[in-house]
N, C-alpha and C positions, 0 to 999 in steps of 0.2 A: 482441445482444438476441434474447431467441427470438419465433418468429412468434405474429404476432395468430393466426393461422388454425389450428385444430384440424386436426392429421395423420392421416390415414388409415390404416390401416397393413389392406393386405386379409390375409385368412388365405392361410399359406406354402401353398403348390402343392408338389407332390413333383414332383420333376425329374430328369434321369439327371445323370450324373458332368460338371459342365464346370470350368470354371476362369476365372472373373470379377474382375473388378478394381475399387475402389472407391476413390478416394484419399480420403484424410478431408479435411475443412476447417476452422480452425481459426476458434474461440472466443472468448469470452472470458466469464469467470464473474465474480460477484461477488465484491469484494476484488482482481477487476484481474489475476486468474490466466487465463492463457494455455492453451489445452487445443485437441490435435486430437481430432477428432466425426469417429469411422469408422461408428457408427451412431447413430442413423438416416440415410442418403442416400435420395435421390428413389427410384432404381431398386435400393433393398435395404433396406427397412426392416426386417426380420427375422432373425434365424438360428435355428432352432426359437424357441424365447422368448426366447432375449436380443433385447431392443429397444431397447440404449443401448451408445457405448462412446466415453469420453474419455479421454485416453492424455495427460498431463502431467506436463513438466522432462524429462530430467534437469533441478533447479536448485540452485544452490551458491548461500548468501543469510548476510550480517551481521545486522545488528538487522531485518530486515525480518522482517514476518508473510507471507510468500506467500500462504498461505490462511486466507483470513477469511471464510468462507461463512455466514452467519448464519440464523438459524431461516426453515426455510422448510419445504412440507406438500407429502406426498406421499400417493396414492390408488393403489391396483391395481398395486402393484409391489414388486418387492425389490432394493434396492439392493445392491451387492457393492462394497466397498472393498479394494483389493489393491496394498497398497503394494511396491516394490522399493527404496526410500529413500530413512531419515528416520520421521517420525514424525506422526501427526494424531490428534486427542483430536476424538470423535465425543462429542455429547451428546442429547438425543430425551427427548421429551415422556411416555415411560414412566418418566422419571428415570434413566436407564440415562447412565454416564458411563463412558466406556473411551476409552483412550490405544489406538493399534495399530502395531505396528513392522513390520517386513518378514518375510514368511513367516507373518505371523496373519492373521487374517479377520474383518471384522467386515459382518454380514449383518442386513440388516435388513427387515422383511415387514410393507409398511405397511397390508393393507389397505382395512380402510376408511375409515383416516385417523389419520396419525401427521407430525410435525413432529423436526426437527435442525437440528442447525450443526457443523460439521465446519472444525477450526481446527488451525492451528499453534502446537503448546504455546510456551510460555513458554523453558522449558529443551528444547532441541532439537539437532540434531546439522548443523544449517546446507544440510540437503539436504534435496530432497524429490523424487521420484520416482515415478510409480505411478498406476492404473486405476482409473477410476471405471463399474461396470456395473451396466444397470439388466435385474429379468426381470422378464416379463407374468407377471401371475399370473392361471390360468384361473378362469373364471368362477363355478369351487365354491368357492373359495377368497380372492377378491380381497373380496368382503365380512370380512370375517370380523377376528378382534380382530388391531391390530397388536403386534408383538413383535421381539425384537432378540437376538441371541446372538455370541457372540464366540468365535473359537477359535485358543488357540495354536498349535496342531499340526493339519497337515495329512499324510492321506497318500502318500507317493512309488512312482511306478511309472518301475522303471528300462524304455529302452528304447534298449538299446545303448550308444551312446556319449551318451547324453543321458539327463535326469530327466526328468519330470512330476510338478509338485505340485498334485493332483485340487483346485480352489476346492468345484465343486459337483457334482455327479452323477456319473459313475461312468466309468473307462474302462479298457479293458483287465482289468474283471470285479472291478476296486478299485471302493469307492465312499468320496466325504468325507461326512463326518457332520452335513456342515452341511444342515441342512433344505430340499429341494426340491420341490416341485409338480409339476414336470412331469421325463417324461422325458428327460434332457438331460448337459450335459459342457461343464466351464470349466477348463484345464488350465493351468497356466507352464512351459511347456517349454523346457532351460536344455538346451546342447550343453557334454558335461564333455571330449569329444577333438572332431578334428578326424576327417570321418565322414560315412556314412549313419546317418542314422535313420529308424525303419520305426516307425509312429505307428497301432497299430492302432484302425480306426474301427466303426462302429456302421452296417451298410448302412440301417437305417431311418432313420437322422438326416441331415439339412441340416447343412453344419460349413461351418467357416470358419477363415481363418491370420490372424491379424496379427502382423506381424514391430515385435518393438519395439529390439533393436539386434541388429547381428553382420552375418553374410552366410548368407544359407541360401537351396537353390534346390530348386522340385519342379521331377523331372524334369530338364529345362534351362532351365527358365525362373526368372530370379534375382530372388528377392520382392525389394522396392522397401518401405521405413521409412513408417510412417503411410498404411500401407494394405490395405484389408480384401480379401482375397482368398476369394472363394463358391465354396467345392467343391461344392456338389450335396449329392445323396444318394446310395446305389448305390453307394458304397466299403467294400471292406472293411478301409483302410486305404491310409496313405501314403508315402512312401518322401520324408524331405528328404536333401539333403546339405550339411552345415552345419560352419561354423566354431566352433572350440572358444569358448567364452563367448556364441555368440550365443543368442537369447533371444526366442521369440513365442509367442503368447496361440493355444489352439484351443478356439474356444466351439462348440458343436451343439448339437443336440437334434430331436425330430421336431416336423417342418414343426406350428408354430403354426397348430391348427383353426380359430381366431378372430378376426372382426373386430375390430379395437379402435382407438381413437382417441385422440392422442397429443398432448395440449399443459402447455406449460410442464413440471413436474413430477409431472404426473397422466398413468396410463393408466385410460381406462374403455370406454365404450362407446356409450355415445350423449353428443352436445352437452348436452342440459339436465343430463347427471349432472357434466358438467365444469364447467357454470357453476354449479351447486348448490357443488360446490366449492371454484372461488373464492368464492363468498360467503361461504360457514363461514369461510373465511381471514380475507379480508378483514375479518367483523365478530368475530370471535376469537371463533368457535365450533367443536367438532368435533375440532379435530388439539390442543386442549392448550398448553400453556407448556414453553419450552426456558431451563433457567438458565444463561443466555449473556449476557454483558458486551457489550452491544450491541443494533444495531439489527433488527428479522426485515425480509426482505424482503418488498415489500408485490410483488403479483400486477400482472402486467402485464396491458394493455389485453385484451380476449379480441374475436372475429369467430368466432360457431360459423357460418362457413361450413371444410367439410371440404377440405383441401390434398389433393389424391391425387396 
């Protein structure tokens, strides 16, 4: 269950090159899905603007629905859905209905208030797999109308014996098309030999690894499954060595200038604008109707005292 208490999150500090460790801790979502949470943790709520990251299955399923997430309202963010396998039909309050398979994107920029449910079709492929990420949107921007876009195609930056498929911002002087606010970089990075790769970085950005399967090691030090690894800033890139099919996530971007506070499925800025929030929810005002076969989840208890 998530906390009564509104989350802190102070603005990222710029820092030199280290190398930090975060293990995620595991979940559990509505509909009874299982997910490790590598962000937010206590001592790293940020990486430039990514402010979320839940890493769920691999699962192989019969007649079951693994995901059954039903309408629920989000404020001051965009969400990023990136599946690796399988399939999930996204619906939202602007009437937007889209299925997404693996290799598509579906992005979504709530905000100052938009509503979904994100489910396992009907007709499906018995697996499911894949990242759920949330970004702060700055403060020119988090008001403003929500909207949803979808894309099949992503583009690819070889780098060596591995890919990159660019989610959001730009690396190695590619950038994806999908609409970003801030300065920043959301990559899936896939090893096709067995190898070094050299992952060029952005010195003004905060980055980060999360290794989601394979064996891959910076330097000597051999990344560990469901867990967030904080590079700093002050790189101009990195050197893994990695096993052919392994597979991890590099999110960055420059250290977030801004305080923000983080509960339930709202980022804003001060307590009264989160409780204004759930209110609107709660009395079905503001974020709109989701045509979803089912129940919306009602908001959990709130305490605007601030977690730091």
């Amino acid at each position: 269950m998530p906390s009564a208490d509104v989350l802190e999150c102070p603005p990222g500090a710029t820092s030199a090159p280290v190398l930090e460790s975060y293990p995620a801790r595991q979940a559990t979502l509505p509909g009874e899905l299982i997910v490790r949470r590598a962000l937010p943790r206590s001592a790293r709520r940020l990486v430039g603007p990514w402010c979320f990251l839940d890493h769920y299955g691999p699962i192989a399923f019969g007649v079951d629905r693994p995901m059954a997430i039903g309408p629920h309202p989000h404020i001051g963010l965009q969400t990023v859905t990136w599946l690796l396998e399988g399939e999930v039909l996204h619906r939202d309050s602007l009437g937007s209905e889209q299925l997404i398979r693996p290799g598509q994107l579906n992005l979504m920029t709530a905000g100052s208030g938009i509503a979904h449910s994100e489910e396992t079709p009907g007709r499906n492929s018995g697996r499911l797999h894949g990242v759920q990420l949330w970004v702060a949107l700055p403060d020119a921007r988090r008001r403003g109308a929500p909207g949803f876009e979808h894309h099949d195609e992503l583009p690819v930056v070889v780098l060596g014996g591995a890919q990159a498929v660019i989610i959001l911002g730009e690396l190695g002087g590619t950038r994806s098309p999908a609409t970003a606010y801030s300065r920043m970089v959301g990559a899936d990075i896939v090893a096709r030999n067995d190898g070094d790769v050299h992952v060029p970085l952005d010195r003004a950005f905060e980055h980060a690894l999360f290794l989601i399967d394979g064996d891959v090691a910076l330097v000597a030090h051999a990344l560990e499954p469901s867990t967030l690894y904080y590079l700093g800033t002050g790189r101009d890139g990195v050197t893994l060595t990695a096993r052919r099919g392994s597979r991890l996530l590099l999110l960055g971007g420059l250290p977030f200038g801004e305080r923000i506070l983080m509960w339930w499925n709202f980022v804003g800025r001060t307590p009264d604008e989160i409780a204004d929030a759930r209110n609107d929810w709660e009395q079905g005002t503001r974020f709109g109707s989701v045509a979803y076969d089912g129940e919306r989840i009602p908001a959990p208890p709130l305490s605007l005292r601030a977690q730091r």
